[in-house]
C-alpha positions in Angstrom: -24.4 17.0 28.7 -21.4 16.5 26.0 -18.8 14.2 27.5 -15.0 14.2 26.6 -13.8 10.5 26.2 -9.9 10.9 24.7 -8.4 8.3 22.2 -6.0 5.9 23.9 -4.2 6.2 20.8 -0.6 6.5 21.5 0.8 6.7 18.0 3.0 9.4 17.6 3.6 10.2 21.3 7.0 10.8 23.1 6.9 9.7 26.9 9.8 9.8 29.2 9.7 7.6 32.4 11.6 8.3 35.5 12.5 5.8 37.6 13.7 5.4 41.6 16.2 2.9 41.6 15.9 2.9 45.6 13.2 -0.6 45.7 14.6 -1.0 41.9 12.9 -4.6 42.2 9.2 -3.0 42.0 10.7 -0.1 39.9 12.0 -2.5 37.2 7.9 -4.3 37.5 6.4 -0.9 36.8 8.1 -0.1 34.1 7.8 -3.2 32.5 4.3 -3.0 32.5 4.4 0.6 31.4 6.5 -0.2 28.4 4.7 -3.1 27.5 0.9 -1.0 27.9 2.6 1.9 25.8 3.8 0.1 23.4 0.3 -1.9 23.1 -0.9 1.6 22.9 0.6 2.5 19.8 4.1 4.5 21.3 6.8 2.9 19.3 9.3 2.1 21.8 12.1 4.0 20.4 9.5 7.4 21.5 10.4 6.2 24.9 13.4 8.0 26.8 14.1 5.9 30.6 15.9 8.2 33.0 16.8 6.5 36.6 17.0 8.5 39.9 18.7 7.6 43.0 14.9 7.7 44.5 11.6 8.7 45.0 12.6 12.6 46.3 14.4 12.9 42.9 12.0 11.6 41.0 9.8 15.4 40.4 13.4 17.3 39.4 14.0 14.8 36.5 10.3 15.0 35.5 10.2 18.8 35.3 13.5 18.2 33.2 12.1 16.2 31.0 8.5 18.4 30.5 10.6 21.5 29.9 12.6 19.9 27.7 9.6 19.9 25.2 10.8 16.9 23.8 8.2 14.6 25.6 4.2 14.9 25.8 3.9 13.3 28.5 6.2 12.2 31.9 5.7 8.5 33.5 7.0 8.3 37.3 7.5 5.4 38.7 8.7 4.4 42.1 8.0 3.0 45.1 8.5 4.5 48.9 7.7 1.8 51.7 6.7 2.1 55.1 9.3 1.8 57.6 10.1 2.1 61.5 11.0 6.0 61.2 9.0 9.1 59.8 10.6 9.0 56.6 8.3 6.9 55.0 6.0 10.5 55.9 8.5 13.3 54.2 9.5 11.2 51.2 6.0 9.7 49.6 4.2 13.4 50.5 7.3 15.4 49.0 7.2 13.1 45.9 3.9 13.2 45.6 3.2 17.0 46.0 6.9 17.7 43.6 5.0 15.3 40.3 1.7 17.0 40.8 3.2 20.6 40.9 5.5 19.9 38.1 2.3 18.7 35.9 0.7 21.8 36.7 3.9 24.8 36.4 4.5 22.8 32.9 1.2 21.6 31.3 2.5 18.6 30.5 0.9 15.3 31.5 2.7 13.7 34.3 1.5 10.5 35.9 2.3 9.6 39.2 3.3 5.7 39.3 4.9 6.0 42.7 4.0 3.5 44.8 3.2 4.3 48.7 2.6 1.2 50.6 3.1 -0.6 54.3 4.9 -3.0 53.3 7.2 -4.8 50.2 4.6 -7.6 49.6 2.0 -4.9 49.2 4.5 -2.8 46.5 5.5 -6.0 44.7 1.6 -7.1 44.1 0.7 -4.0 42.8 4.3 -3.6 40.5 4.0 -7.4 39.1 2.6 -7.5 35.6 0.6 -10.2 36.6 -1.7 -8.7 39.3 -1.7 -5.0 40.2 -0.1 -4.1 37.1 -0.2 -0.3 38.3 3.0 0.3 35.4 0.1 -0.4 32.6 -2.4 1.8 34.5 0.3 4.8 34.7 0.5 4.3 30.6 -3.4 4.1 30.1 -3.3 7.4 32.0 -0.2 9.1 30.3 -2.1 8.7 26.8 -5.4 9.2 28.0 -4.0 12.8 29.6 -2.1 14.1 26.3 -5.3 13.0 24.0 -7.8 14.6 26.4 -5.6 17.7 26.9 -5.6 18.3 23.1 -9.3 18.7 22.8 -9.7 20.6 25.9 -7.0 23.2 24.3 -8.6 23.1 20.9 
């Protein structure tokens, strides 16, 4: 059996992040931690474009924007949708989450979801902080693993 194991080189590579600002506290965690793991990565942090949303529902519009744009290799999304009294914890996270994966798969282009789904804002902020969860460095490992691995599956 040959395995594929990608580069987590990130040199070179443009990524653009969109970010909820609806629960902007964990936002603003994730994306710290996913500019710090990029950059640790090799992406220079001037191949980094930030675009903010109002929220988590407009977070797969913007990424399609950005894949289609061709300027990026890969799209970062990063939010988070919390658990409330109502059924629109429901509609929102599954909307979101089924918008990033279709608009990975119409474009070709690597996008990560990083949005978090949780019961409650302790849970979001331990898995945003850089510190503990650190799910914002685990969205970057996956962005440059996904561009490198797509490259040799293409070749």
């Amino acid at each position: 059996m040959n395995i594929i194991e990608p580069s987590l080189d990130g040199t070179g590579l443009r990524v653009g992040i969109v970010a909820g600002r609806f629960n902007d506290y964990v936002s603003n965690n994730l994306l710290k931690g996913t500019r710090a793991r990029l950059v640790a990565l090799g992406v220079a942090d001037d191949d980094v474009d930030l675009a903010w949303v109002a929220g988590a529902f407009e977070i797969p519009l913007a990424a399609r924007a950005m894949a289609k744009s061709g300027r990026y290799d890969a799209v970062v999304c990063l939010g988070a949708v919390i658990r409330g009294e109502t059924a629109h914890f429901d509609y929102v996270a599954g909307e979101a989450a089924a918008g990033i994966m279709r608009t990975g798969q119409d474009t070709g282009v690597p996008i990560v979801f990083g949005v978090l789904t949780t019961d409650t804002l302790e849970q979001a902020k331990e898995r945003a902080d850089v510190g503990k969860g650190d799910k914002g460095s685990d969205c970057a490992e996956a962005a440059v693993e996904m561009v490198r691995l797509l490259a040799v599956l293409r070749d």
